[in-house]
C-alpha positions in Angstrom: 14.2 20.2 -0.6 14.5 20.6 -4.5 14.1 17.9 -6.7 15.3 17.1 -10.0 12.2 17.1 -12.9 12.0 13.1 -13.4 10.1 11.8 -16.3 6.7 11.1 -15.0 6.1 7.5 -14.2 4.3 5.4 -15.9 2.1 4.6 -13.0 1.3 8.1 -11.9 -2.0 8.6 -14.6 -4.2 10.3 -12.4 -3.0 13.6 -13.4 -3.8 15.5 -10.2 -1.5 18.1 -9.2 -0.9 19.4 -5.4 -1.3 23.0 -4.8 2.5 23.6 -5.1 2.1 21.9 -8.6 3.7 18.8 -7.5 2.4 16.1 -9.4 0.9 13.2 -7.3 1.8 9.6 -7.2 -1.6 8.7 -7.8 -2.7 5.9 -10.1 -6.2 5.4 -12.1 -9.1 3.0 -11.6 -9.3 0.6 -14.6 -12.0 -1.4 -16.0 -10.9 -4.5 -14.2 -10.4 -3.4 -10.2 -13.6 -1.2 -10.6 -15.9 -4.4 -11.7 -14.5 -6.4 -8.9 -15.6 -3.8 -6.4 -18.6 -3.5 -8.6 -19.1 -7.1 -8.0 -18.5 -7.2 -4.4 -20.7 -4.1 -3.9 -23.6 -5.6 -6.1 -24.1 -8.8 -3.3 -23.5 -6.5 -0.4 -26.3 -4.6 -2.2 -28.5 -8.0 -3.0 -28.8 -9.2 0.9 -29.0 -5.3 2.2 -32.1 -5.8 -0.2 -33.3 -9.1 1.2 -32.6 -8.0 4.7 -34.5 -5.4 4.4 -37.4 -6.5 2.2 -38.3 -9.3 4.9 -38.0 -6.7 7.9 -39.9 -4.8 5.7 -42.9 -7.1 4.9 -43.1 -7.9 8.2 -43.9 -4.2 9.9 -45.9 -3.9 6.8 -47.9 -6.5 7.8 -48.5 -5.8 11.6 -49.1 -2.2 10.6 -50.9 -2.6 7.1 -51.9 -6.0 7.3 -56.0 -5.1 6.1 -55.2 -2.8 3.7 -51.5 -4.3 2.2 -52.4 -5.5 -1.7 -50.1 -6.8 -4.6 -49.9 -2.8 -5.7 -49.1 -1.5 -2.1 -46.2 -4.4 -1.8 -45.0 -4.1 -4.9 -44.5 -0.4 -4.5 -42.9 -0.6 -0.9 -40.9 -3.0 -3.1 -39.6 -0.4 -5.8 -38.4 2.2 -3.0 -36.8 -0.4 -1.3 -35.1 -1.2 -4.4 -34.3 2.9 -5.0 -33.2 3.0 -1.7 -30.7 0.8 -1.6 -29.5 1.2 -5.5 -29.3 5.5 -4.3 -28.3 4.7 -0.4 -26.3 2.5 0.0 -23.4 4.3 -2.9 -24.3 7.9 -1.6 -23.9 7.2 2.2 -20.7 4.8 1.8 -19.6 7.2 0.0 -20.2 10.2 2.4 -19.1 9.1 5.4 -16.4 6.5 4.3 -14.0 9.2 2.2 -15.2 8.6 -1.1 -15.3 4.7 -0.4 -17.8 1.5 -0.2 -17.3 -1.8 1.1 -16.5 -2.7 -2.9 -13.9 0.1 -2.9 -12.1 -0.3 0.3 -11.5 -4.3 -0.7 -9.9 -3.2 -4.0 -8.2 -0.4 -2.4 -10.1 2.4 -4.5 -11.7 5.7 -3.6 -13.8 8.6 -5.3 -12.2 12.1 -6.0 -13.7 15.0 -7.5 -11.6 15.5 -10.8 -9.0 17.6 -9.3 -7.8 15.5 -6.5 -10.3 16.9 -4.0 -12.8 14.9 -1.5 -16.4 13.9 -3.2 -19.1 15.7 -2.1 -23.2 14.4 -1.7 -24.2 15.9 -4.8 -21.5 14.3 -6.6 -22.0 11.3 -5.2 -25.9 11.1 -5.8 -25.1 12.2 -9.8 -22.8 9.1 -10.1 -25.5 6.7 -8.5 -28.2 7.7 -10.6 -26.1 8.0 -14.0 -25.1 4.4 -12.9 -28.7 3.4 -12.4 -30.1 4.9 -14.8 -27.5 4.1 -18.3 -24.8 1.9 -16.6 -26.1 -0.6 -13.5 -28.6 -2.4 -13.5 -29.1 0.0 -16.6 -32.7 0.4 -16.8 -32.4 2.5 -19.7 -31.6 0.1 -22.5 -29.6 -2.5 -20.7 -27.1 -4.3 -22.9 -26.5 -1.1 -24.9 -26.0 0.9 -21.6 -23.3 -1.6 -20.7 -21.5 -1.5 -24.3 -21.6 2.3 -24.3 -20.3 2.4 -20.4 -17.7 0.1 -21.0 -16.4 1.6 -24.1 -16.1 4.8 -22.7 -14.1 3.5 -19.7 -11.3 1.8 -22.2 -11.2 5.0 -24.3 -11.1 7.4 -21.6 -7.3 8.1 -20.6 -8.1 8.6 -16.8 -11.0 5.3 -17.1 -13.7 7.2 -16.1 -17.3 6.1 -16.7 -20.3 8.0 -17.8 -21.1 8.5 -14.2 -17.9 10.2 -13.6 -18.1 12.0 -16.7 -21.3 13.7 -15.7 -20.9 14.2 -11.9 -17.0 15.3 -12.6 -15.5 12.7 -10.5 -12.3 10.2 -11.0 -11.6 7.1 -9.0 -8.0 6.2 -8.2 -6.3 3.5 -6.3 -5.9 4.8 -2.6 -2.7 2.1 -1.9 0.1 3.6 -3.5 2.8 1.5 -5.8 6.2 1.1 -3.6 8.8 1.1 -6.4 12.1 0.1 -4.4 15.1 -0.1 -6.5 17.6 -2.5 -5.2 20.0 -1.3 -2.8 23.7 -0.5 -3.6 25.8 -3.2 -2.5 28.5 -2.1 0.1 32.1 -1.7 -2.1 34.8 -4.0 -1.7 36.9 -1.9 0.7 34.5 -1.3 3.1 33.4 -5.2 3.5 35.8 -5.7 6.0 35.1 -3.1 8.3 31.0 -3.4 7.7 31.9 -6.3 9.7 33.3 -5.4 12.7 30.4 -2.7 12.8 28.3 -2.3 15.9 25.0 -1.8 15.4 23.0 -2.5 18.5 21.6 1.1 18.6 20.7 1.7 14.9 16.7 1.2 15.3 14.4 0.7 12.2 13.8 4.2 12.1 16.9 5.1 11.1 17.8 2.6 8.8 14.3 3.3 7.0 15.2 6.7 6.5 18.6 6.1 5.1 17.1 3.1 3.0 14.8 6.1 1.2 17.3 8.2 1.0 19.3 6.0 -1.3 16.0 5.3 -3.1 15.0 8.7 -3.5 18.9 9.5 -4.6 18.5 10.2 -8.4 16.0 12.3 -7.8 17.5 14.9 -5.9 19.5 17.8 -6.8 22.3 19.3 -5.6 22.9 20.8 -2.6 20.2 19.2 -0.8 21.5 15.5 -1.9 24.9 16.5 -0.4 23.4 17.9 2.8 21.0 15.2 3.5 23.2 12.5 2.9 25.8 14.3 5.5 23.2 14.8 7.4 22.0 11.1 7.3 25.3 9.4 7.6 26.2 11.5 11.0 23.1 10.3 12.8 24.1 6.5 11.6 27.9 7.2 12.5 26.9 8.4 15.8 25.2 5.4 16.9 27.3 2.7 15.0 31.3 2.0 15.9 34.2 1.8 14.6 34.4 4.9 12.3 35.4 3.7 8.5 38.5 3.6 7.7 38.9 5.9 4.4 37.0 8.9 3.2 34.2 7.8 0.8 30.9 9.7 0.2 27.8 9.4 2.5 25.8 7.7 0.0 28.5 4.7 -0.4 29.1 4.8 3.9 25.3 4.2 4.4 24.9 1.5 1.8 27.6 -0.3 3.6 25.8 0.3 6.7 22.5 -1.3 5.4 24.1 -4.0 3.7 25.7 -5.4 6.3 22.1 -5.0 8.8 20.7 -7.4 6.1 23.0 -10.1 6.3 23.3 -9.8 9.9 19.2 -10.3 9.8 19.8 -13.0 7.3 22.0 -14.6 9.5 19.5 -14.6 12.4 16.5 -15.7 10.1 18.5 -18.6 9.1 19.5 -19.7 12.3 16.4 -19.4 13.7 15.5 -21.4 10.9 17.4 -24.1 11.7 16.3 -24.1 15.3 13.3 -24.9 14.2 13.7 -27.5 11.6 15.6 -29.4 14.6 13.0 -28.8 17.0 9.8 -29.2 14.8 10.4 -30.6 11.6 6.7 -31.0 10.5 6.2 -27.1 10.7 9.3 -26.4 8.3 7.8 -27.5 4.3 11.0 -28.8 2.5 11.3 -26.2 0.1 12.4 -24.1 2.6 14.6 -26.0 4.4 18.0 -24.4 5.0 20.9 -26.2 4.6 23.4 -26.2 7.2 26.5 -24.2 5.5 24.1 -21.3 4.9 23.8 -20.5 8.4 27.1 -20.7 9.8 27.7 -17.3 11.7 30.9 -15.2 9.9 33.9 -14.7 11.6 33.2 -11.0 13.1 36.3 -8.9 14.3 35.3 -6.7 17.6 33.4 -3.5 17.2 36.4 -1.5 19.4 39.4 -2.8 20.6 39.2 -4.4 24.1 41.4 -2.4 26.4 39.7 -3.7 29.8 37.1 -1.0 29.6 35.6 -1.5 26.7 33.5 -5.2 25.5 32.6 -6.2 21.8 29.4 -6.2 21.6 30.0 -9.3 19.0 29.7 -12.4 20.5 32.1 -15.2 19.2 31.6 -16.9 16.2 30.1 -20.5 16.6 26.3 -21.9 17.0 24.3 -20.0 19.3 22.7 -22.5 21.9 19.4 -23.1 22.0 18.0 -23.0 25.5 16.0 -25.6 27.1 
């Protein structure tokens, strides 16, 4: 399928380009999502550390207990520290896709600069950079920091000296769902959304007709003619009666979807109502529905009834609730 060359959205700043030079969807790290997982990663780090030290201490003791000192202890200490400063990024890292527990909470991963999966070496460049200049920063700590943070504001994909050296980028792995709203059905075909019956149009149907429409500026013609006719003949063979004037797909299928909303609108708020009666105390008052905006529409049958065929419509009036 062809598509039309959009301007590039404003959200897509990763700059990473498939291999059939499609650019991706894909969305930097910034200063403020990476210091949360920082954050979260730094206290998962500080009781791996205590865990440790005291499981530590202890075998040190039944093993080294005559000859343990204050030098010995403090350096089982120091590559303890290493360990889980170097360890604990590298290993997430390796065998989570690029992710730590810090990461997947913020919904962020490491990618090599051109979109491809991080490797060990990469990986282990980061950590140490990030020991060594950025955090803790044991190389001149407060003008480590400064000079890390400022190159992550000036950078234009927010990478960090880390990144910088090891050729690395870190993106937001949970897309951003841009829906734009959905078409409202035209006037002349309100009528007959109605009488529509829709008992056999699943959710996966009406999900790919709903990103059709979203997708519809975006593609070129033929393939927006052809998908859309192809679209609305799966929907028209599952849905009855057939419209009643020649419109194009695009404006049959948003009639189609329109009318599934309200109808679940209609149920929600019913159900709604049911439940206020029932159990008032589990229904807060702001969302209380009041009583006209759940009375069922008139709905005409879905075929005409000629002893065979049965709408599948049940009669307007309140549905009763079984005891």
């Amino acid at each position: 399928m062809r598509a039309q060359p959009p301007s590039p959205p404003r959200w897509a700043d990763a700059g990473l380009v498939s291999g059939e030079a499609v650019e991706l969807d894909v969305r930097v790290a910034r200063l403020g999502s990476r210091v949360l997982a920082l954050l979260i990663d730094a206290v998962i780090q500080l009781v791996l550390f205590l865990v440790l030290g005291a499981v530590l201490a202890m075998v040190a003791l039944a093993l080294l207990g005559d000859v343990l000192d204050a030098a010995l202890a403090g350096a089982l200490q120091i590559v303890l520290l290493v360990l889980v400063l170097l360890g604990y990024p590298v290993t997430m890292e390796r065998f989570a896709g690029g992710r730590t527990v810090g990461k997947l909470a913020v919904g962020l991963r490491v990618v090599r600069a051109d979109g491809g999966p991080v490797g060990v070496g990469q990986s282990l460049t980061r950590a140490l950079v990030g020991v060594a200049v950025e955090w803790p920063g044991l190389v001149l700590p407060l003008l480590s920091w400064v000079a890390g943070v400022t190159v992550m504001l000036t950078d234009p994909r927010g990478r960090r000296l880390g990144d910088l050296v090891a050729g690395t980028l870190v993106v937001h792995s949970r897309g951003a769902a841009h829906w734009r709203p959905l078409p409202p059905a035209p006037p002349p075909l309100l009528a007959w959304a109605t009488t529509l019956d829709l008992t056999r149009f699943d959710d996966g149907l009406a999900l790919a007709a709903r990103q059709y429409l979203d997708r519809l500026p975006q593609l070129a013609e033929p393939d927006r003619f052809l998908l859309g006719r192809a679209l609305w003949a799966e929907v028209a063979a599952v849905t009855s009666p057939p419209p009643p004037w020649a419109a194009p797909d695009s404006v049959y299928l948003s009639a189609v979807l329109a009318e599934r909303g309200r109808r679940a609108a209609l149920r929600m708020g019913r159900t709604r109502a049911v439940t206020a009666a029932l159990w008032p105390e589990l229904v807060p008052a702001s969302a209380a529905v009041p009583p006209h905006a759940v009375a069922p529409a008139a709905l005409r049958p879905a075929a005409p009834v000629d002893g065979r065929l049965r709408s599948a419509v049940p009669d307007a009036g309140p549905d009763p609730v079984r005891r």
